[in-house]
C-alpha positions in Angstrom: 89.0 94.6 111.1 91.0 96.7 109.1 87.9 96.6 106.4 85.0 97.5 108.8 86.0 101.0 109.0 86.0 102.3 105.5 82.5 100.2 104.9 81.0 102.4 107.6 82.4 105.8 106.5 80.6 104.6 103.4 77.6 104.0 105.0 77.4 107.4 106.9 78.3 109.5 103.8 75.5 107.2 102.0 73.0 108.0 105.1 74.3 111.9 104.4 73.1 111.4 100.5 69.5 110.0 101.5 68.3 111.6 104.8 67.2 115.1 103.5 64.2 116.4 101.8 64.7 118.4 97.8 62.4 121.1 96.8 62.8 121.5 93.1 61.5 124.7 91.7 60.1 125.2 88.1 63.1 127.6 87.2 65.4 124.2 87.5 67.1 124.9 90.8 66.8 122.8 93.8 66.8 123.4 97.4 68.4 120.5 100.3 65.7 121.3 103.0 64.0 119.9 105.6 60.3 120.3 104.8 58.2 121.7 108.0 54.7 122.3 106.9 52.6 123.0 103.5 49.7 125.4 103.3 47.7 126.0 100.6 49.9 128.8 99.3 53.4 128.1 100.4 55.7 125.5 101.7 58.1 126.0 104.7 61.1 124.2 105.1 64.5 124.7 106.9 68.2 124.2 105.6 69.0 120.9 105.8 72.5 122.1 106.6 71.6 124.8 109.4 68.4 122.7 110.6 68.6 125.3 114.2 68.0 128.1 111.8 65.1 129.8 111.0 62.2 128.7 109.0 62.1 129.7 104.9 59.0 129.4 102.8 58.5 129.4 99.0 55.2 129.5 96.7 53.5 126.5 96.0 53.3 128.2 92.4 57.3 128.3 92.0 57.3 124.5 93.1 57.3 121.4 90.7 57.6 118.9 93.4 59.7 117.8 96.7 61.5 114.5 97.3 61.1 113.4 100.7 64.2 111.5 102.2 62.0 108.0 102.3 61.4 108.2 98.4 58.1 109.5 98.3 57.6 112.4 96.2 54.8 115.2 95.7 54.0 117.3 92.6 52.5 120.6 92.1 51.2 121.0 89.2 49.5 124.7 89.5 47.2 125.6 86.1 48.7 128.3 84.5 46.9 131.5 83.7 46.0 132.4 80.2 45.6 135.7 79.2 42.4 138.0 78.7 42.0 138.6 75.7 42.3 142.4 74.4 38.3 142.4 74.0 37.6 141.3 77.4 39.4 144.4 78.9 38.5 147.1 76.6 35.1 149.5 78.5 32.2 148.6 76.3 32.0 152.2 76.3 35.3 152.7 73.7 34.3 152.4 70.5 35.8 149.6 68.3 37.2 151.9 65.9 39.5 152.5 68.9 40.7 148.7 69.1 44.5 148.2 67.7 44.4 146.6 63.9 44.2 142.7 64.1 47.8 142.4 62.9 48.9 143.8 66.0 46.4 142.0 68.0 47.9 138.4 66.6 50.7 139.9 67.4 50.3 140.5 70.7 48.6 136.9 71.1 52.1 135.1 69.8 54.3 137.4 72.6 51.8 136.3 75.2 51.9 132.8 74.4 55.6 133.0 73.6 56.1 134.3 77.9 53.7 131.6 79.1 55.7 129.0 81.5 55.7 125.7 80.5 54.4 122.6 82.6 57.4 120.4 83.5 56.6 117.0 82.1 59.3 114.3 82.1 60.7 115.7 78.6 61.1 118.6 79.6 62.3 118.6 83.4 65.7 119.9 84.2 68.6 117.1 84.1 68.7 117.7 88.1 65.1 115.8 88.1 66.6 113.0 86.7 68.0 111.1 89.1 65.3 109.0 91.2 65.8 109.1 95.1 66.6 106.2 96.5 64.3 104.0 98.4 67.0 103.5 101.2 68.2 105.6 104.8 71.1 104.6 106.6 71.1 105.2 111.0 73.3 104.9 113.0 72.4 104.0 117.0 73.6 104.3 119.8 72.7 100.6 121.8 72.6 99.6 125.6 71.9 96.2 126.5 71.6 93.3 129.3 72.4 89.8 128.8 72.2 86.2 130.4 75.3 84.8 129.5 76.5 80.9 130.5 78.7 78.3 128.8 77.9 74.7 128.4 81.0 72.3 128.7 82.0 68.8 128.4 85.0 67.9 130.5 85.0 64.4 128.8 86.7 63.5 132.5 84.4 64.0 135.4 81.0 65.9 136.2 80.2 68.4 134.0 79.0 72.0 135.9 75.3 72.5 135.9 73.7 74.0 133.2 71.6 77.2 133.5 74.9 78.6 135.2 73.9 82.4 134.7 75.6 85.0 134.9 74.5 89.0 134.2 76.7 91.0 132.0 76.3 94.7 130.6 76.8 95.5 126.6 77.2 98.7 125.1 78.0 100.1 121.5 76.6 101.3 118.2 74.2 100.0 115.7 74.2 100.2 112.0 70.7 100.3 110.2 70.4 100.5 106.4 67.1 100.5 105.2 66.6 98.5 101.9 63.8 98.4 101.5 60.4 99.9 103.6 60.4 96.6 105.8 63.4 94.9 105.5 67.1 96.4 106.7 70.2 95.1 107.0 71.7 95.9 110.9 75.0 95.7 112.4 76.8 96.2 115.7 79.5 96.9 116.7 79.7 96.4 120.4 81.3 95.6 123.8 80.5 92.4 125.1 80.2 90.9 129.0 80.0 87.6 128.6 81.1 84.6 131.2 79.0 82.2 133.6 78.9 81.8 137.5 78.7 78.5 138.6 77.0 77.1 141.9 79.4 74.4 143.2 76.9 73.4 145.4 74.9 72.2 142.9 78.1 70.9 141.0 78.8 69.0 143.7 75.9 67.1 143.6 76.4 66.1 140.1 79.9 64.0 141.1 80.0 60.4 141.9 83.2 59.9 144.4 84.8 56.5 144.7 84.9 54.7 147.2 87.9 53.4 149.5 87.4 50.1 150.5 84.0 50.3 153.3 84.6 54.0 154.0 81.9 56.6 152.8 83.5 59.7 151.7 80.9 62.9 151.2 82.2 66.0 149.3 79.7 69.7 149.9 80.4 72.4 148.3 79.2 76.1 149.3 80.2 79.3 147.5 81.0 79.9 143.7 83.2 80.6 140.8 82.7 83.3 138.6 84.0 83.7 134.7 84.1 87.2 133.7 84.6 87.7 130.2 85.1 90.4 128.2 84.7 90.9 124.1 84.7 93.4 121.0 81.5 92.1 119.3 80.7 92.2 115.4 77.1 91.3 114.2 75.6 91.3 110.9 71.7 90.1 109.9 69.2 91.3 107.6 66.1 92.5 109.4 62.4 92.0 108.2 59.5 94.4 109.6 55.9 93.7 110.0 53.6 97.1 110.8 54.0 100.9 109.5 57.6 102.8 109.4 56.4 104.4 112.6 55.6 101.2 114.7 56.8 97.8 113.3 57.5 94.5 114.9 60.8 92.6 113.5 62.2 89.8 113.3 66.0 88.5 111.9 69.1 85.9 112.0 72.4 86.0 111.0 76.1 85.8 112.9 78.6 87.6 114.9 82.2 87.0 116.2 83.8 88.7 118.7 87.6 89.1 119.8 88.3 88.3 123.1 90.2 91.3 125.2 90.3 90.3 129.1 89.1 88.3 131.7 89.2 86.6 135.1 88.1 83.9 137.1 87.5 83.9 140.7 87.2 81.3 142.9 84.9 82.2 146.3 83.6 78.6 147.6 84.2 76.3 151.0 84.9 72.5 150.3 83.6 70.2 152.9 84.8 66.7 153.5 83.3 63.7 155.5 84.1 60.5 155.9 81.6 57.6 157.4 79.1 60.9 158.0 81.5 62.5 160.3 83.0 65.7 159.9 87.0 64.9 158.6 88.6 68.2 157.0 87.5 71.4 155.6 89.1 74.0 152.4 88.5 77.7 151.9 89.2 78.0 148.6 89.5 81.9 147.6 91.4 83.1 144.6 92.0 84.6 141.2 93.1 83.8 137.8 93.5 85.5 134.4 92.0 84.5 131.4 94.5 84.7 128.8 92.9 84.3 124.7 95.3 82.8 122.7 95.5 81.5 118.8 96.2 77.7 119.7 95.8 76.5 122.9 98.5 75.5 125.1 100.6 72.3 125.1 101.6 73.3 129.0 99.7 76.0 130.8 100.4 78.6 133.6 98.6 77.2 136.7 98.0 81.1 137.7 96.2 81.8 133.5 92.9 79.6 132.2 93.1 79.3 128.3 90.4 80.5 126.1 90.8 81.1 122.5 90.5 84.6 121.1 87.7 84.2 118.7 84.2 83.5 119.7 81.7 83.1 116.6 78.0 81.6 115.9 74.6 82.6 115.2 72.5 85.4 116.1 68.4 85.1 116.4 66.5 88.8 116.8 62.5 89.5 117.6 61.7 93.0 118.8 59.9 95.9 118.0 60.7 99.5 116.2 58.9 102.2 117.7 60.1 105.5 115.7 63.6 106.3 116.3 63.5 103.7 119.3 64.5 99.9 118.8 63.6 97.3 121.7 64.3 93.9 121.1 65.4 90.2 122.7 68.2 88.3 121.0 69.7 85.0 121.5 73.2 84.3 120.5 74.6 80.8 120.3 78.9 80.8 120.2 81.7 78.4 119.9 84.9 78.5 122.6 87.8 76.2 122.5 89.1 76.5 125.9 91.6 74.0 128.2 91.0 73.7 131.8 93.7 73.7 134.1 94.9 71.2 136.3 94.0 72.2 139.6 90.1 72.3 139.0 88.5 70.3 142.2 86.5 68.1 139.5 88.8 67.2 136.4 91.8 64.9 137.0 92.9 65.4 133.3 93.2 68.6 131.6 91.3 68.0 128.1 91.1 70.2 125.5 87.0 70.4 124.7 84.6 72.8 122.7 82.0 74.2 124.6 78.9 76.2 123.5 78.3 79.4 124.7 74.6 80.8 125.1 73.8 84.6 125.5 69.9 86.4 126.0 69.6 89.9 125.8 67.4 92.4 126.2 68.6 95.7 124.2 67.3 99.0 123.6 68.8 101.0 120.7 68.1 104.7 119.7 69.1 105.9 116.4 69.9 109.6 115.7 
């Protein structure tokens, strides 16, 4: 983690470098603005520094060309004014007798030619022109999502719970865009994550074969649920590929994440009902809580009050949306890894085995970039 940080003070000074406009002006300066509007005779542009200030203009005529922050450039190359000649401004009415000797008219000619500006052309052009501006922006966003989250589990020992065991979680962080190139970026996040599952126990339940005792027939309903609450410090990485203009695009990407697990709980909200030969025979209110407790290595001998989950969830990370502007919407699917050990008072394991189960997020996002 330690690493992550100084990567994105990188990144935002790089963002700094390559999110503002340069005029550069025949005379060889340059000026970090924020282009407004060109007219025929001037541009207008504010400080890129002081972008609340007021607006500045400058000649077209003083102008070689501006850099715009996306890598596009413009030119203005204005035709430069020759001279009249001495002939074409004396009155036809002076007599030529008048006219300065034709040693002082050459010159004249070499001291006009000798003032005349110059056209910048690339041998010329001051050493600030040089450099070419980078193809690339880097954003930073601020991201609010929902997600779907549910784990899939194999107890090895007894029913497993129903899949499609949903349960609706809230995400929230910041997004890191670098564009590389006009249609393909490389994003990050850096997020915290809901994740968990609820789990119907009716339907579980149903799922369960129970013995039976010699002619007896025993019956087992469940009504109620148990709830996993989950929460995570998320870290995703993918490169990005566009399809449209830089204005509206639609994108697709993969890559991975891994998260760090920080809290959670369990609770337990469910009535357990009991027959035997059809007929009503006992009946358990089951209502409590437990802490989730992440560990490194899972437990040889667990707390019957603490479920075990390992700290680090990791796995792959699918992404289809669409970039409107400054505005990203987009669905993405996450598919994880948990190593987890259930304890020993669960209604349907009689063993406690240490299984991997897969983890399954959807989410609908929206992002906004500054």
């Amino acid at each position: 983690m330690k690493k992550i940080f100084p990567t994105i003070v990188f990144l935002l000074f790089a963002g700094a470098v390559f999110s503002q406009d340069y005029i550069y002006k025949k005379d060889g300066s340059d000026i970090a603005a924020k282009v407004v509007e060109i007219t025929q005779d001037l541009i207008k542009y504010k400080q890129f520094d002081f972008q609340d200030g007021p607006v500045y203009s400058v000649k077209i005529s003083e102008v070689n060309m501006i850099a715009y922050e996306g890598g596009r450039r413009e030119r203005f190359n204005q035709p430069v004014e020759t001279p009249l000649s001495p002939a074409a401004v004396l009155p036809e009415d002076i007599e030529t007798s008048a006219a300065p000797p034709a040693a002082d008219i050459q010159t004249n000619m070499d001291s006009t030619e000798a003032n005349e500006v110059p056209e910048l052309t690339s041998a010329n052009a001051p050493e600030k022109l040089s450099p070419e501006p980078k193809n690339a922006a880097f954003r930073i966003g601020i991201t609010a999502d929902i997600n779907a989250a549910t784990r899939i589990a194999d107890y090895k020992v007894g029913a497993n719970p129903p899949d499609n065991s949903y349960r609706l979680a809230p995400s929230a962080g910041f997004t890191f865009d670098l564009r590389i190139w006009r249609k393909f970026y490389l994003q990050s996040s850096l997020l915290y994550k809901g994740k968990g599952d609820r789990i119907d126990m009716g339907l579980w339940t149903e799922e369960f074969s129970f013995p039976e005792v010699g002619s007896a027939v025993w019956e087992v309903q469940a009504d109620g649920f148990t709830t996993t609450t989950l929460h995570y410090a998320e870290l995703s990485m993918m490169p990005v590929f566009g399809i449209g203009d830089d204005d509206i695009q639609f994108q697709f990407g993969a890559g991975g994440y891994v998260a760090y697990g920080l809290a959670g709980k369990e609770k337990r909200d469910y009535t357990i009902t009991y027959y035997l030969d059809y007929e009503l025979d006992s009946e358990e209110i089951v209502k409590e809580e437990k802490t989730v407790k992440f560990v490194g290595l899972i437990q040889s001998e667990d707390n019957p009050d603490e479920i075990y989950l390992k700290s680090v969830d990791y796995g792959l990370l699918f992404y289809a949306g669409f970039r409107l502007s400054d505005i990203n919407l987009g669905a993405y699917l996450a598919k994880g890894y948990q190593q987890l050990e259930q304890d020993k008072d669960n209604l349907f394991v009689t063993e406690t085995p240490v299984v991997t189960s897969k983890t399954f997020t959807w989410t609908l996002a929206m992002t906004y970039f500054f």
